[in-house]
N, C-alpha and C positions, 0 to 999 in steps of 0.2 A: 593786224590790229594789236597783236601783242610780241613780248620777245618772252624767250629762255635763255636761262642761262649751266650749259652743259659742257662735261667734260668728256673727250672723244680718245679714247686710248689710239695707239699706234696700229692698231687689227679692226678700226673700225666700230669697236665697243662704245655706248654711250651712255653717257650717268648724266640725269639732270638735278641739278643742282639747287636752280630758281625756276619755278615751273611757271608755264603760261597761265594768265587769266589776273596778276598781280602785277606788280611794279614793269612799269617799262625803260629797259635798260638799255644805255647809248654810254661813250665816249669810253669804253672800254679797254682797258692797258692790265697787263700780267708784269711781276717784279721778276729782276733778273734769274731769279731762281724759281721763276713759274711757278710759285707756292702762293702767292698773294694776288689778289683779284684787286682792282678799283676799275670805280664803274659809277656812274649817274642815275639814278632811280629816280624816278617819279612818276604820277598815278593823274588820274583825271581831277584833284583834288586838292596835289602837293604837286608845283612846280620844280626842278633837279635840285638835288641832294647829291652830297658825295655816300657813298658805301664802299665796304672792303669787304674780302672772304675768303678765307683763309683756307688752308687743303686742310679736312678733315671735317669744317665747322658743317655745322646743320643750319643754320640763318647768317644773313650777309648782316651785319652793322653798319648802323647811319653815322656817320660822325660829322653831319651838318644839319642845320634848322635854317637855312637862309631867310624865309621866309614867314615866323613865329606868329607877324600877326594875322595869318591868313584863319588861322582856328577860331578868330573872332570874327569872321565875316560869313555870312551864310551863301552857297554856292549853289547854281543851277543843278540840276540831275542831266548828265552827262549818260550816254545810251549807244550803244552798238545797232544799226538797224541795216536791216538787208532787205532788198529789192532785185527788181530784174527789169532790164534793159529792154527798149522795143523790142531785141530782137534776139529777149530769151537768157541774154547772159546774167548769168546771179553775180552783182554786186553788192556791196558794203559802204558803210560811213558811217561817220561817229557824228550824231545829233546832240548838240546840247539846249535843251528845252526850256522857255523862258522861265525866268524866277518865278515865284509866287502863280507860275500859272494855273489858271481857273477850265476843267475841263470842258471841253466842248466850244470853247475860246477859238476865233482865228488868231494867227497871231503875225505878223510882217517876219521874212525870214531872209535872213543875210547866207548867199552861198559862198564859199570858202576855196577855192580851186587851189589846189598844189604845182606846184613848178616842176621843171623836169624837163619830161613830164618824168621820166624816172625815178618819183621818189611815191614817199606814202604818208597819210596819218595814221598815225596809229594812238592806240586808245589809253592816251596820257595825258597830261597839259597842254592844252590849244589855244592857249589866253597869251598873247603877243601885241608888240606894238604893230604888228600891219596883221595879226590872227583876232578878230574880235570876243571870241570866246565869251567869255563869262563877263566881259564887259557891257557887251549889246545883250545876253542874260538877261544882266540886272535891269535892264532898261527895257523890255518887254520882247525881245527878238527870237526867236527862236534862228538859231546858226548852224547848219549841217555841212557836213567836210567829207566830200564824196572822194570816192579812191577808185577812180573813173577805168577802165581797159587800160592798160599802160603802164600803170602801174606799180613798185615794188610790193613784196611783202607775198607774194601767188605763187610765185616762180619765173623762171626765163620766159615760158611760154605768153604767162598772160603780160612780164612787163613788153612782152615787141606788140603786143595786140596792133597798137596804136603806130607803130612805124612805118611810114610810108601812105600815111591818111589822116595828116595834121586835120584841123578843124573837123573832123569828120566825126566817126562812131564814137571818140573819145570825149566829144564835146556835148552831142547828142544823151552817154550816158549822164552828165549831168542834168539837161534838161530833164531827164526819167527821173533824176531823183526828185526834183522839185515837186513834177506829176506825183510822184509816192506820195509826199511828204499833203500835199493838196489832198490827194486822194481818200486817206489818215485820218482827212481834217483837222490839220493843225493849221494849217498852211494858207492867208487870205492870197489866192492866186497876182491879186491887184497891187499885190505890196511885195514884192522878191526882187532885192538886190543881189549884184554879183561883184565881187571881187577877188583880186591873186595877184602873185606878182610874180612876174618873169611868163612862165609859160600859162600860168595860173593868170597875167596881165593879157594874156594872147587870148586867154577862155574871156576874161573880162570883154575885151574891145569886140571877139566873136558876138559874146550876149548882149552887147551897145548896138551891134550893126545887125549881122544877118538874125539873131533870135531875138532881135529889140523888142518885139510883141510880147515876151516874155518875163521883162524887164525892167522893172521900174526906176532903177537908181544902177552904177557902176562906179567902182572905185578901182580904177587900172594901177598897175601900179612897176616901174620897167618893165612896161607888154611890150609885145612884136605887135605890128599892123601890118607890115610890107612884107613879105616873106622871102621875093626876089632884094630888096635894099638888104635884109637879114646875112642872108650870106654873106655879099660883101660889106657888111659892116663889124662882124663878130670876129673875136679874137677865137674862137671856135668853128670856122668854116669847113673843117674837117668833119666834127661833130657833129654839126648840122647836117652833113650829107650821108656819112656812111652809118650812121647811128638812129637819125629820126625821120629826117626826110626818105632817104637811101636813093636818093637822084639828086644831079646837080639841077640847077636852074635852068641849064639850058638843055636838061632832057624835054622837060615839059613846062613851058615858059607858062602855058594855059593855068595849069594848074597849080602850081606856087603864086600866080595872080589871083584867081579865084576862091581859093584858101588864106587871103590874106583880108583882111578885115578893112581896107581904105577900100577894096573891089566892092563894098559892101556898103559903102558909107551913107546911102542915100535913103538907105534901110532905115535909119538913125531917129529914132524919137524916146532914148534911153538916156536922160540927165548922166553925163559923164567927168566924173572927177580922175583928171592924168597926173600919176606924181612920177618921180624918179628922180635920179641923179644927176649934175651935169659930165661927172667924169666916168659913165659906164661902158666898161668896153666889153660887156656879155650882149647888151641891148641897147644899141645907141640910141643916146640921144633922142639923136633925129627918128627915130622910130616914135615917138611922143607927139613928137612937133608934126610930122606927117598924119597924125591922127586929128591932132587939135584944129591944123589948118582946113583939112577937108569937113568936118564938122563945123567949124566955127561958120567956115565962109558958107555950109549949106543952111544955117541956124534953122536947123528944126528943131533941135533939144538943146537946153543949158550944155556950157562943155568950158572947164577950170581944168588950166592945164599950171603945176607947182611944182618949180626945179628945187633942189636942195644942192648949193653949190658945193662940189667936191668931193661929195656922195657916189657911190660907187654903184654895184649891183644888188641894190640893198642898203639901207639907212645903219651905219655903224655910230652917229653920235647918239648923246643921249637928246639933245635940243630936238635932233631932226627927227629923233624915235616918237617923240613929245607931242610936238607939229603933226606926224604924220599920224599918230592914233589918235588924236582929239579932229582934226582935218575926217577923216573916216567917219566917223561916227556922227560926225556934223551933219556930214553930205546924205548918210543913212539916217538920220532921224529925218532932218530936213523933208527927204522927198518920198519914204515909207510910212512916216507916223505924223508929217507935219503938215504944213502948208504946202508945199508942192511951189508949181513957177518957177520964177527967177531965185537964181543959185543963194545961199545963205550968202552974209557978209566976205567978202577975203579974207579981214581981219582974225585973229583966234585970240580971242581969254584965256591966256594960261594960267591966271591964278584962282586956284581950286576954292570955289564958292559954298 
């Protein structure tokens, strides 16, 4: 949930410098004479800033505002909250809570899954073009960003939790947290969307298919469905096996089938928005397409499948950034707070009204 920032002498000795519980610090580089710090800060509130810090000083200096006119906008209240899993284990996620919300309110909650799964939220800015944050906030959602078994930030032990049991207890800790968050009573059970992208896209197609009862909207986004086409199609086939799966395909063909979300498809009555790239060589393609086609053709639930030509593992224009957060938030208003049925227009309104 947070970093520090410490200095570790040669014997082991350690001096902290920027202590936990403030600024969350990433893209960290030392000057050639290891006396000067730069580093990225930013807080559940301020987007990344550069900072410096100097050997001796007492506080790092900002020497960036990228963002000046966010001081004039009013911002949801951003929250650390912990729970515990069916089965006992105490996890985490950072809940940001709708704007102006009114207590005792339910409120439609968008969940937030991380990719990896080796990676983490932690308790800084979560507001992105494919992170809804303080976006869906403002518009009455409450958005929790669970840091499921698996993940960084615990240590070695808890990031392997999850190795060797894709869709399984790691996917499940999410559904716990929805339960929390209902249980809280914040949470209209009737109204939970889910989206992520990459392995975050994989939890997505999971929550469309086998926990579809759960589900009322999904916005996938480069997910897996196949788990057997995944190996051979990733430029990571290595990765995939001694690292997350830790079998090949053809140890247990059963179970890379059954953990794959098209095994699942007839489960399907979870309105599904599919985006991605055409040029991704982490999550082809065709893992999109084999989702879209098996839903289309069983038409239980609406399913919009949107390529972004030459897009990669991950939207790097700013057009496709554009498309893909207002596409989002379209599909989640639509089928958590709106009419419901048949899927909104294709078209998007990009000029801001």
């Amino acid at each position: 949930m947070w970093t520090t920032f410490e200095k570790v002498s040669l014997d082991g000795t350690r001096k902290t410098l920027i202590p936990t519980g403030g600024r969350i610090l990433t893209a960290f580089t030392l000057s050639k004479d290891g006396q000067t710090a730069a580093f990225v800060g930013q807080s559940d509130h301020r987007p990344g800033d550069l900072f410096t810090m100097k050997h001796g000083d007492a506080e790092s200096r900002r020497l960036t505002n990228v963002n000046p006119w966010l001081a004039q906008r009013k911002l949801a209240t951003q929250e650390v909250v912990k729970y515990k899993a069916r089965d006992g284990l105490e996890l985490e996620g950072m809940l940001i809570r709708p704007l102006d919300e009114v207590k005792g309110q339910r409120y439609p909650l968008i969940l937030v899954v991380h990719g990896g799964p080796e990676a983490r939220y932690a308790n800084g800015w979560l507001t992105g073009y494919s992170n809804p944050g303080q976006m869906a906030a403002a518009r009455g959602f409450a958005v929790f960003y669970p840091n499921y078994r698996g993940s960084t930030g615990r240590g070695v032990a808890f990031s392997k939790l999850s190795q060797s049991d894709p869709a399984g207890k790691e996917f499940d800790d999410c559904v716990d947290a929805v339960d929390h968050l209902i249980a809280a009573g914040l949470v209209d059970k009737s109204k939970v969307g889910i989206t992520g992208g990459s392995y975050g896209g994989y939890a997505t197609a999971w929550g469309a298919t086998f926990y579809s009862d759960r589900f009322a909207a999904g916005v996938m986004f480069v997910g897996i469905s196949d788990k057997i086409a995944k190996f051979g199609t990733t430029d990571i086939p290595q990765e995939e096996s001694l690292v997350h799966a830790l079998h090949y395909p053809w140890d247990n063909w059963q179970k890379f089938l059954e953990r794959s979300p098209i095994y699942h498809a007839q489960k399907n009555h979870t309105p599904l928005l599919i985006l991605g790239g055409t040029d991704d060589p982490r999550v082809h393609p065709s893992q999109s397409l084999m989702l879209y086609r098996y839903l289309k053709t069983l038409n239980q639930a609406p399913v919009r499948w949107v390529r972004y030509p030459g897009e990669q593992h991950g939207n790097r224009r700013a057009a496709s950034r554009l498309d893909y957060s207002l596409r989002m938030m379209q599909w989640m208003e639509h089928y958590l707070k709106g009419p419901g049925g048949a899927p909104p227009p294709p078209d998007i309104d990009y000029v801001e009204k």
